[in-house]
N, C-alpha and C positions, 0 to 999 in steps of 0.2 A: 963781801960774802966770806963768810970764813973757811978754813981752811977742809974740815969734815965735810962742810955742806954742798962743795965744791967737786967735791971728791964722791959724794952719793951722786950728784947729779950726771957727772961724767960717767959712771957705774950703769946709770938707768938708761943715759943712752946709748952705750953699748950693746944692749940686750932688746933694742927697738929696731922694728923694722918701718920705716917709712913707707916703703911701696908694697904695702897687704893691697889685700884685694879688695874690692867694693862691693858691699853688701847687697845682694840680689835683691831682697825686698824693700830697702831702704838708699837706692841712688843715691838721694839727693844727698847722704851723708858726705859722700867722697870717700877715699880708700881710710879702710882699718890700718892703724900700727899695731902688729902684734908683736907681743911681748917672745920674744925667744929664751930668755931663759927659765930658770926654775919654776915652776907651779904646782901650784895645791889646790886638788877639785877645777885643773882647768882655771884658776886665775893665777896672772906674774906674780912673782914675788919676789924680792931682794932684800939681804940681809942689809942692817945701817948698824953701824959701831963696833967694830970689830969682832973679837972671838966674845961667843954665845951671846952673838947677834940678835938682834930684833929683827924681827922678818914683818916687813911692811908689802903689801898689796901694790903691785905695779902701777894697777889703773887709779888707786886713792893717789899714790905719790903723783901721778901725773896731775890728776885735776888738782893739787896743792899746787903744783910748780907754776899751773896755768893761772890758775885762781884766786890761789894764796891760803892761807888757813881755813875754816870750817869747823863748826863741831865737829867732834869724831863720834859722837854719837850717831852720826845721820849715816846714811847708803852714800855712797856712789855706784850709782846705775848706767847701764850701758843701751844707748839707743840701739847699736847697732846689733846687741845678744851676740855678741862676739866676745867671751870671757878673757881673751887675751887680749882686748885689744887695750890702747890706752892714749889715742886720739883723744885729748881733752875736750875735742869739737864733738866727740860723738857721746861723753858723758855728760850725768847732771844728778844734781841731788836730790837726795830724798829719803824719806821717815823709812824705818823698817815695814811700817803697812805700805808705804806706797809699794817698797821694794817686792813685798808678798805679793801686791796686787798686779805690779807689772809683769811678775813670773806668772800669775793666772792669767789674766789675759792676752799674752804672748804662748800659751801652750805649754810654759816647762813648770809646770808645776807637775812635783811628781807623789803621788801617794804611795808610800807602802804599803805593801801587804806582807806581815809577818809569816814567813814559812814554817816555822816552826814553831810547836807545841811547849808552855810549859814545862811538862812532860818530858821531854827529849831536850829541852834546856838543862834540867835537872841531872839528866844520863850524861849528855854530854860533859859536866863538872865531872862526875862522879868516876866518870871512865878515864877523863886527865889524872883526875887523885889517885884510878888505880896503877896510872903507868902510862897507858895506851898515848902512841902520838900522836898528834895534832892532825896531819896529813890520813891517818888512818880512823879518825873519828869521822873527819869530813866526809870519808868514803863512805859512812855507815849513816848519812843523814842526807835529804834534799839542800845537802848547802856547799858551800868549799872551806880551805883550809885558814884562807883569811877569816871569815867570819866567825868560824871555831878561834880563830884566837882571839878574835873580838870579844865573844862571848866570856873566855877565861879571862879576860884583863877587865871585862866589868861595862865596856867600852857602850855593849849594844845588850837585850833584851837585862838590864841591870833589877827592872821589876819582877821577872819569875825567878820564882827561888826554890 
C-alpha cells in the first residue's frame, strides 16, 4: 500500500465512530459508524491529496475500502438513512433511480415549493444593484439572508429573470 493511501485511510479512521447507535427501524443492521467530521448536506466528507483537496464522501470511501473500486457513476446508498453513517455493512449500490426511488419510499423525498415570485426575484437583483444589503433585502421578502445571496450568485431561481 503506498504511502498517500495509507495516510487517507488512517485519516478516515479518525473521524469514525464505531459505537453509533442502532437504527430503531432497522435492528437487525447493528450499530451506525458515524462520520464525526466535516459534512455537507449531512454526509462525511474528507479531503484526499493535500492543499485544494478533493473532497470525497465518507460513506463512498468506506464501501471502496470494504469492497474495492465500483463505477463512480453509481450511488452508495444507506440502509440505515443515517447520512453519516459509513458501516460498509449497512451500505450498498445503486443507479441514481434506485437512489431517487429509495428516498421516495423511505419518506425523504422532499418537494419544493418556490416562495417567491418572479416578480420579487426581479426586485430583489435590482435592490442589490441599488446598494441595499443582503440581510436587509431578506427582511423585506418571505425568505432569509442566505437565500438572497443564493439568489445574487445565480445559485437558486437562475430561470426568473
Amino acid at each position: 500500500m503506498n504511502r498517500s493511501r495509507k495516510h487517507v485511510i488512517e485519516r478516515f479512521w479518525k473521524y469514525v465512530n464505531r459505537n453509533g447507535s442502532v437504527p430503531t427501524h432497522r435492528p437487525e443492521l447493528g450499530a451506525c459508524w458515524p462520520w464525526t467530521g466535516s459534512t455537507t448536506e449531512g454526509y462525511g466528507r474528507l479531503g484526499i491529496g493535500g492543499a485544494g483537496a478533493k473532497m470525497i464522501s465518507a460513506h463512498r470511501l468506506s464501501f471502496k475500502m470494504a469492497y474495492g473500486a465500483f463505477d463512480e457513476r453509481l450511488c452508495v446508498l444507506h440502509k440505515c438513512d443515517n447520512r453519516k453513517c459509513t458501516n460498509p455493512e449497512h451500505l450498498f449500490i445503486g443507479t441514481l433511480g434506485d437512489n431517487n426511488r429509495d428516498t421516495v419510499a423511505k419518506g425523504r423525498h422532499v418537494v419544493v415549493q418556490r416562495k417567491l415570485t418572479p416578480t420579487q426575484v426581479k426586485e430583489i437583483k435590482n435592490l442589490r444593484a441599488s446598494g441595499l444589503s443582503v440581510r436587509k433585502i431578506a427582511s423585506q421578502f418571505p425568505t432569509n439572508s442566505a437565500t438572497v445571496h443564493r439568489i445574487l450568485c445565480g445559485k437558486i431561481y437562475r430561470n426568473y429573470r
